[in-house]
N, C-alpha and C positions, 0 to 999 in steps of 0.2 A: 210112919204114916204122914202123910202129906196136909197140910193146913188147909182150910175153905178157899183161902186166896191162891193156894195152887191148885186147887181142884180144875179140871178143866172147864167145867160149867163157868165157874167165875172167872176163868183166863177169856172163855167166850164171849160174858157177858160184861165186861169190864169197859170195855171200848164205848159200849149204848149206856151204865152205867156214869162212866165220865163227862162223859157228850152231854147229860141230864141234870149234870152237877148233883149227884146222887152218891153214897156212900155206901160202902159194903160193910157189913158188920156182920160175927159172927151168930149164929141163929140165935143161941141161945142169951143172945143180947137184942131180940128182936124186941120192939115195942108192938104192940094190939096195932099200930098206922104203917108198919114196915112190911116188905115183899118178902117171903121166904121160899126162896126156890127152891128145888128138891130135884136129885139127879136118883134115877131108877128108887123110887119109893124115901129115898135119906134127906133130909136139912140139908145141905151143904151150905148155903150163903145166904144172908138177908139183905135187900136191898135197901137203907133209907133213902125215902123221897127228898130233895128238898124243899123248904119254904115255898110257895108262888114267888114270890120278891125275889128272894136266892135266885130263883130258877131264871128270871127275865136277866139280873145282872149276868149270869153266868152265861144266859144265851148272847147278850151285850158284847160281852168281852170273847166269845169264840166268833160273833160276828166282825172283832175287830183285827182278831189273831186271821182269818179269815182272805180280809181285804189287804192286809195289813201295812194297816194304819189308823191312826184315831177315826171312826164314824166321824165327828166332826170336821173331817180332811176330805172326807169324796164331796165327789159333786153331786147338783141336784136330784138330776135320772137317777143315780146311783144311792142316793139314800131313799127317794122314793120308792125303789127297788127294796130298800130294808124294811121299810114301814108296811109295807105289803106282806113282803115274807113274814114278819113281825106281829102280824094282823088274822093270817093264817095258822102261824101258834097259838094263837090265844094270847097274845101278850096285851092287850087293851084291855082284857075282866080282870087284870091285877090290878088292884089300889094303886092309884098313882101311877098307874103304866104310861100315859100318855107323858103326864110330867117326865118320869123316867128318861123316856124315849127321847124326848125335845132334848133333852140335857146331854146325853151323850151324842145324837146328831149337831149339836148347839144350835138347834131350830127354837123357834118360840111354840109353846102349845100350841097355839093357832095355826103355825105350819103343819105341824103331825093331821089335826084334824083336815085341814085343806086337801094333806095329801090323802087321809083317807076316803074325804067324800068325794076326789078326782077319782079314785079307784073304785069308791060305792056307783059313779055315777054312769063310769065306763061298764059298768057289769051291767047294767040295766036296759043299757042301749042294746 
């Protein structure tokens, strides 16, 4: 018999699980806050979520695998490009997202919000 991680559900969903920085464990290792997916009526795989924090570094670092190179390395357009993208995930309702954000672009706070209220203000127009 084949384990949850060769089950084909979890060969499928493995790739959106990564991308999430998210964790597969077996069901019966699920907590009450974990996804447990089921293939024709059976448990086959639980997904852990991770942390909001986890989740912004880990969108950070496929952002930088990405471009790659350090966010701190591109240019202007091109991280106001990120902070956009960034903004549309939700990554500014994490605690400290913006800080976050500034540090791995090695912008100052005050840049991240500039570039968002450049984008808030374009939207409005």
């Amino acid at each position: 018999m084949t384990g949850p991680s060769e089950h084909p559900l979890a060969r499928a969903v493995k790739p959106l699980v990564d991308a999430m920085g998210a964790e597969m464990v077996e069901p019966g290792q699920a907590s009450p806050d974990d996804v447990v997916l089921a293939w024709e009526g059976e448990d086959v795989i639980a997904v852990r979520l991770p942390q909001l924090s986890d989740s912004l570094d880990h969108i950070l670092a496929a952002l930088e695998r990405r471009h790659g190179m350090p966010l701190s390395a591109l240019d202007r357009r091109t991280k106001q490009l990120v902070v956009r993208s960034l903004e549309a995930r939700g990554a500014f309702s994490v605690r400290h997202g913006v800080e976050t954000v500034a540090g791995a672009l090695g912008v100052s706070r005050f840049t991240v919000y500039n570039y968002l209220n450049r984008e808030n203000g374009t939207k409005g127009e």
